[in-house]
GUTOR-734847 format. One record per residue: residue in three letters; x, y, z of N, C-alpha, C in turn. Coordinates in steps of 0.001 Angstrom, whole numbers, plus 500000, padded with zeros to 6 digits. Example, Ala and Ser with C-alpha at 12.3 -4.5 7.8 and 13.67 -1.06 7.14 Angstrom:
> res n.c1 n.c2 n.c3 ca.c1 ca.c2 ca.c3 c.c1 c.c2 c.c3
> ALA 513190 494310 507800 512300 495500 507800 513200 496700 507800
> SER 512850 497750 507080 513670 498940 507140 512900 500030 507870
***
This chain:
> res n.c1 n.c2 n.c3 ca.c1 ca.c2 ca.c3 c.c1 c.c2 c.c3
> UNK 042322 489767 891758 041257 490539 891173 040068 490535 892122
> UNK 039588 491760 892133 038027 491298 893276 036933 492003 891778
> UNK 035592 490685 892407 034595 491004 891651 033183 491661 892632
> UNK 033738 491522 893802 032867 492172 894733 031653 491025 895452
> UNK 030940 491358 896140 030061 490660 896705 029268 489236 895997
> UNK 028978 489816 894736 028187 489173 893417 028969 487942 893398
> UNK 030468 487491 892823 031250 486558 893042 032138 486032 893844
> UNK 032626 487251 894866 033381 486908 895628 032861 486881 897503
> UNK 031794 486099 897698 031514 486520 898680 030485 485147 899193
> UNK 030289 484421 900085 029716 483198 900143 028880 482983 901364
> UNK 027571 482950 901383 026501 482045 902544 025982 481219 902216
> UNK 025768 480683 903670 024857 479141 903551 023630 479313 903126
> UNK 022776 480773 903385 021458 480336 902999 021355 482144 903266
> UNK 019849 482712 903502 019349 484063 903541 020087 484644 905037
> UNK 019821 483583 905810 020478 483769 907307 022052 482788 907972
> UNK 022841 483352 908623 023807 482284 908954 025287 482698 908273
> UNK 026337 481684 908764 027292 482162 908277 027682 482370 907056
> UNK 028753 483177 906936 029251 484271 905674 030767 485439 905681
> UNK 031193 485304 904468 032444 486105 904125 032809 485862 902743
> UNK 033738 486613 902466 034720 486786 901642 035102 485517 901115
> UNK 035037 485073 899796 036302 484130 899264 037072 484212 898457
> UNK 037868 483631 898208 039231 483707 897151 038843 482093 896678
> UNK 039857 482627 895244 038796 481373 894212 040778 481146 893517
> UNK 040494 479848 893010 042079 479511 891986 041260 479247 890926
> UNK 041525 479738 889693 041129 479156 888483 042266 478978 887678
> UNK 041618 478280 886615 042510 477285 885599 042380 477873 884188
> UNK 042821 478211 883406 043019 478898 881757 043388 477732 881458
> UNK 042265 477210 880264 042220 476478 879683 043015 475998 878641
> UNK 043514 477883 878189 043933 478345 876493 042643 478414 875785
> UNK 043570 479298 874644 042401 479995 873384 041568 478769 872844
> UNK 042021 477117 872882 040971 476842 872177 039830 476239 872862
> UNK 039968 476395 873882 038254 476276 874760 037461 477787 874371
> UNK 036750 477790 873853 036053 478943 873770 035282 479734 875106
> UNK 035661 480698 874980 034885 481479 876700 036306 482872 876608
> UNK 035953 483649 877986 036529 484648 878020 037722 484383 878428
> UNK 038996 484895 878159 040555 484838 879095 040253 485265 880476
> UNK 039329 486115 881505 039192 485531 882587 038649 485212 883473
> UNK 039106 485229 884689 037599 484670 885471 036569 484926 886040
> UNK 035144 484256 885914 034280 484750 886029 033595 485112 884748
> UNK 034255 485072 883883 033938 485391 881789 032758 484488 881732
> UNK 032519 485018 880847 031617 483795 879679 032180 482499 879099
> UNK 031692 481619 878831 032290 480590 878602 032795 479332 879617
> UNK 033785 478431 879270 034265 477656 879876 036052 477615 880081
> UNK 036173 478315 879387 038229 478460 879063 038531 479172 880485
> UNK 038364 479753 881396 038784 479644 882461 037870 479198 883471
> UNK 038331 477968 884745 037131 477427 885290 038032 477530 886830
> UNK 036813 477481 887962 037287 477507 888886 037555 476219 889669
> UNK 038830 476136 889904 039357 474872 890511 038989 474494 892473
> UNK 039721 475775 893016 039276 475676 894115 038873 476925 894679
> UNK 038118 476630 896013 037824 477930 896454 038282 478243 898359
> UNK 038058 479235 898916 038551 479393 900272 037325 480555 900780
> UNK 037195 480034 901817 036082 481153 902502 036375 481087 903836
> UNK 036136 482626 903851 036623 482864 905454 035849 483446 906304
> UNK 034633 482910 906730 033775 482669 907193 033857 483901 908924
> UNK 034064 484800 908458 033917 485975 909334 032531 486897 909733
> UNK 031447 486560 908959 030383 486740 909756 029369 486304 909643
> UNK 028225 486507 910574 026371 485729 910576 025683 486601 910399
> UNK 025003 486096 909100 023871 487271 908530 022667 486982 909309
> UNK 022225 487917 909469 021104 488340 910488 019788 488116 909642
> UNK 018749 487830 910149 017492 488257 909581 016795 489142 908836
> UNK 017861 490494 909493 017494 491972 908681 018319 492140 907516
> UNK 019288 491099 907112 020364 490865 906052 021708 491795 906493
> UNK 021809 492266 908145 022789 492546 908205 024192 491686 908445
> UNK 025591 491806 908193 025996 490654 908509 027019 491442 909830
> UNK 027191 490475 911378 027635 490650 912272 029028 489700 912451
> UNK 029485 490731 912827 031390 489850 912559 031533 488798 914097
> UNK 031272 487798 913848 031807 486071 914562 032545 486899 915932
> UNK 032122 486094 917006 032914 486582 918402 034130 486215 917875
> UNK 034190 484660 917686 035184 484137 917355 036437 484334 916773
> UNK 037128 484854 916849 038405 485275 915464 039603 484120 915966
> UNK 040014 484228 914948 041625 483529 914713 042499 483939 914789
> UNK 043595 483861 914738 044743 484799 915853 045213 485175 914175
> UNK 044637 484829 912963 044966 485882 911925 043860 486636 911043
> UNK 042723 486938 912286 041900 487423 912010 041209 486802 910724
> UNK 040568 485424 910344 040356 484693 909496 038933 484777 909805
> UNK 038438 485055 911417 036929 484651 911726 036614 483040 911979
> UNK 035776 482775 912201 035281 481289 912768 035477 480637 912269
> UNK 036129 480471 910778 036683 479052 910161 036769 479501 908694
> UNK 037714 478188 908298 037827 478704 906917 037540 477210 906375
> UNK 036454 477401 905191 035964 476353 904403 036989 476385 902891
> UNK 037242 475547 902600 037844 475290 901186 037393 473930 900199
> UNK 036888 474138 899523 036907 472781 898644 037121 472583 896948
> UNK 036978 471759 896471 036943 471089 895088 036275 470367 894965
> UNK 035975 469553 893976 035296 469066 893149 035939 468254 892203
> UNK 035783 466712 892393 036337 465677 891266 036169 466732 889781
> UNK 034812 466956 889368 034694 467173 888144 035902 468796 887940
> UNK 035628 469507 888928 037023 470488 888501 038214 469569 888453
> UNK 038758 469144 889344 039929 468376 888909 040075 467758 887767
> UNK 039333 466962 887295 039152 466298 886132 039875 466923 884434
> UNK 039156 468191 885081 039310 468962 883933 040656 469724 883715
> UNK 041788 469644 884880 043376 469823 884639 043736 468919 883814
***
């Protein structure tokens, strides 16, 4: 599913690196209250992990410029992924 820039999309700060991410979430079931999916209201689906692929540096003028750097699968300068005890927790 893409939610577009708003959720699917990650920087360090106003300036600096930035891209695209892909997210895993977890469905809780109907009796956690929140929306069936992700990104909903609520808590019944939560995001477990995430992946960012760190393909470009936002500029000052908020443009973003694509990394000299690439990866021989066109990934860009690195790919960040993490979790969180408290997401885990909650499988």
């Amino acid at each position: 599913m893409r939610y577009g820039e708003k959720d699917n999309f990650w920087q360090m700060g106003d300036t600096g690196p930035c891209g695209p991410c892909s997210e895993l979430h977890f469905d809780q079931g109907p009796s956690v209250p929140g929306d069936d999916r992700p990104n909903g209201e609520g808590d019944r689906v939560v995001e477990i992990w995430n992946l960012v692929f760190m393909q470009f540096n936002r500029d000052a003028g908020g443009s973003c410029i694509p990394c000299q750097a690439q990866h021989r699968y066109g990934h860009g300068i690195g790919t960040a992924g993490g979790s969180g005890t408290r997401r885990l927790q909650q499988l």
